[in-house]
N, C-alpha and C positions, 0 to 999 in steps of 0.2 A: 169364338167357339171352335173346339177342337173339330178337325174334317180329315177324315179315310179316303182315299181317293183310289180306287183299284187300277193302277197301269200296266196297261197292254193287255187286258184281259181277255178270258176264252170265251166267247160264246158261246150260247148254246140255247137252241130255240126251240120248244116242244111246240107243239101243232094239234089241238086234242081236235079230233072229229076231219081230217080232212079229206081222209077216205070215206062216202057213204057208205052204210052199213051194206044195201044189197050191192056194193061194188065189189065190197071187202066180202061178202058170202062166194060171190061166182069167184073170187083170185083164190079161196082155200080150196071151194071144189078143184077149180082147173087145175091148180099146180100143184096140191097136195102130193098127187095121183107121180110128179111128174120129180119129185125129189127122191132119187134114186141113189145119191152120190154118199157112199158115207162119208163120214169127217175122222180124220185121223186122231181126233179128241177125247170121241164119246163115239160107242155105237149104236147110242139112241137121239142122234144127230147126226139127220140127211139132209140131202143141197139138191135144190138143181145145178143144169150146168149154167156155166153164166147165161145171161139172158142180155139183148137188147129192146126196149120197147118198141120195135116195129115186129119182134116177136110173133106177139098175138094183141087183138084189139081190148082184149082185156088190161093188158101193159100199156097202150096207146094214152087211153080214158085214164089212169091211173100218175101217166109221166104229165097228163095235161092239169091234171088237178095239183100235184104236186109241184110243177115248175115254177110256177108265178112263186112260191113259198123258197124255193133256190134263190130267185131274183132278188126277192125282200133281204136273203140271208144275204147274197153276195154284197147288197150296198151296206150290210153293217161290215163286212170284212172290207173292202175297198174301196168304198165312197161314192160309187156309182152304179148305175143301174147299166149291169152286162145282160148279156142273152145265156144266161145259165139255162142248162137242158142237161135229162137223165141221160147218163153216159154208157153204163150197165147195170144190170143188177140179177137178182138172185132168189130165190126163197129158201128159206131154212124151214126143218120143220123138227122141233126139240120135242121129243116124247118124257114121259114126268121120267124122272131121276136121271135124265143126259144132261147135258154141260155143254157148253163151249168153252175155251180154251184163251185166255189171255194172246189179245190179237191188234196188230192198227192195221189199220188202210193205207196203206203207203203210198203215194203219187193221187192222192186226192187232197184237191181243196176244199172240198165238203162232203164228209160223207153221210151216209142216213139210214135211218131206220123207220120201217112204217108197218104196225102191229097189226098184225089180221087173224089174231083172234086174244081169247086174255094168260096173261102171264102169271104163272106161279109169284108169291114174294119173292121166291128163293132162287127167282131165275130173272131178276129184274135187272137189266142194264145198267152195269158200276163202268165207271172211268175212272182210270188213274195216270196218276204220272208219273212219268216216264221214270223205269225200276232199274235203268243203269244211265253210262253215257259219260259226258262229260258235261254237264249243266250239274252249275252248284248246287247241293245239297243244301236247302236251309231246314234245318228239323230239331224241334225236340218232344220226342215219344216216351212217354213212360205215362203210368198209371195215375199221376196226378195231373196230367193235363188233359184240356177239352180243345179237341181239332175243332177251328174252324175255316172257314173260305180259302185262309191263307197258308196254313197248317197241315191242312188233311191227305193225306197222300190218294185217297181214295172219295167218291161220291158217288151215289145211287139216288139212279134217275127217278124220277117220283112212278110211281105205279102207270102202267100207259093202258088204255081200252084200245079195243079190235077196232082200228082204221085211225090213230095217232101217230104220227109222227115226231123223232128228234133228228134235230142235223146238228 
């Protein structure tokens, strides 16, 4: 029997519910208030300034829920279980018709997302790969073909509820 074998592939772990809901209610009130930064994207997308979780005890409760789920993640990236911990983080806060702006993380091994409240369709977290560089191109794009896993230059993350996580 014929067998597909995916090498070297990307993970990617969603997390539905890992944030409780009244944890995810008091991080909108607190930090809503506190995302002041605009972004140079959209002007209906503000930041805060970076944050670390010794911040506030709201952050604390939040890196402690989330960390064990880093740990799981790191032993699929390198085969054992390290002391992954939240290193910084942020809140965005996208009002209806802002944008964010085609972006990576750069100097992270993993990085994440965790939804605190619900998302538009049209503002759902897409990943792509990489739009220049020096990594081969393999492609072929035109209207008779159907992208898949192997294929598709772009992916959108499945819809996420307020206190979901992906890394």
């Amino acid at each position: 029997m014929d067998e597909v074998i995916g090498l070297f592939p990307t993970p990617f772990m969603r997390v539905p519910g890992v944030l409780p809901s009244a944890l995810v209610s008091r991080l909108v009130d607190h930090f809503s208030a506190l995302a002041v930064r605009d972004n140079s994207s959209s002007p209906k997308l503000t930041h805060t300034e970076l944050l670390r979780p010794e911040d506030s005890p709201l952050f604390v409760q939040a890196a402690q829920l989330v960390s064990p789920k880093l740990i799981e993640f790191g032993v699929l990236l390198f085969g054992e279980r390290l002391g992954w911990s939240v290193k910084e983080m942020w809140v965005n806060v996208l009002d209806t018709g802002g944008r964010q702006a085609m972006h990576n993380h750069a100097n992270s091994f993993v990085s994440g997302v965790v939804y605190l409240t619900t998302t538009h369709p049209q503002a759902q977290t897409v990943f792509m790969k990489s739009p220049g560089g020096n990594d081969f191109s393999f492609r072929n794009d035109h209207a008779a073909t159907a992208p898949g896993p192997y294929s598709a230059d772009k992916w959108v993350s499945p819809a996420p509820e307020p206190g979901d996580m992906v890394l």
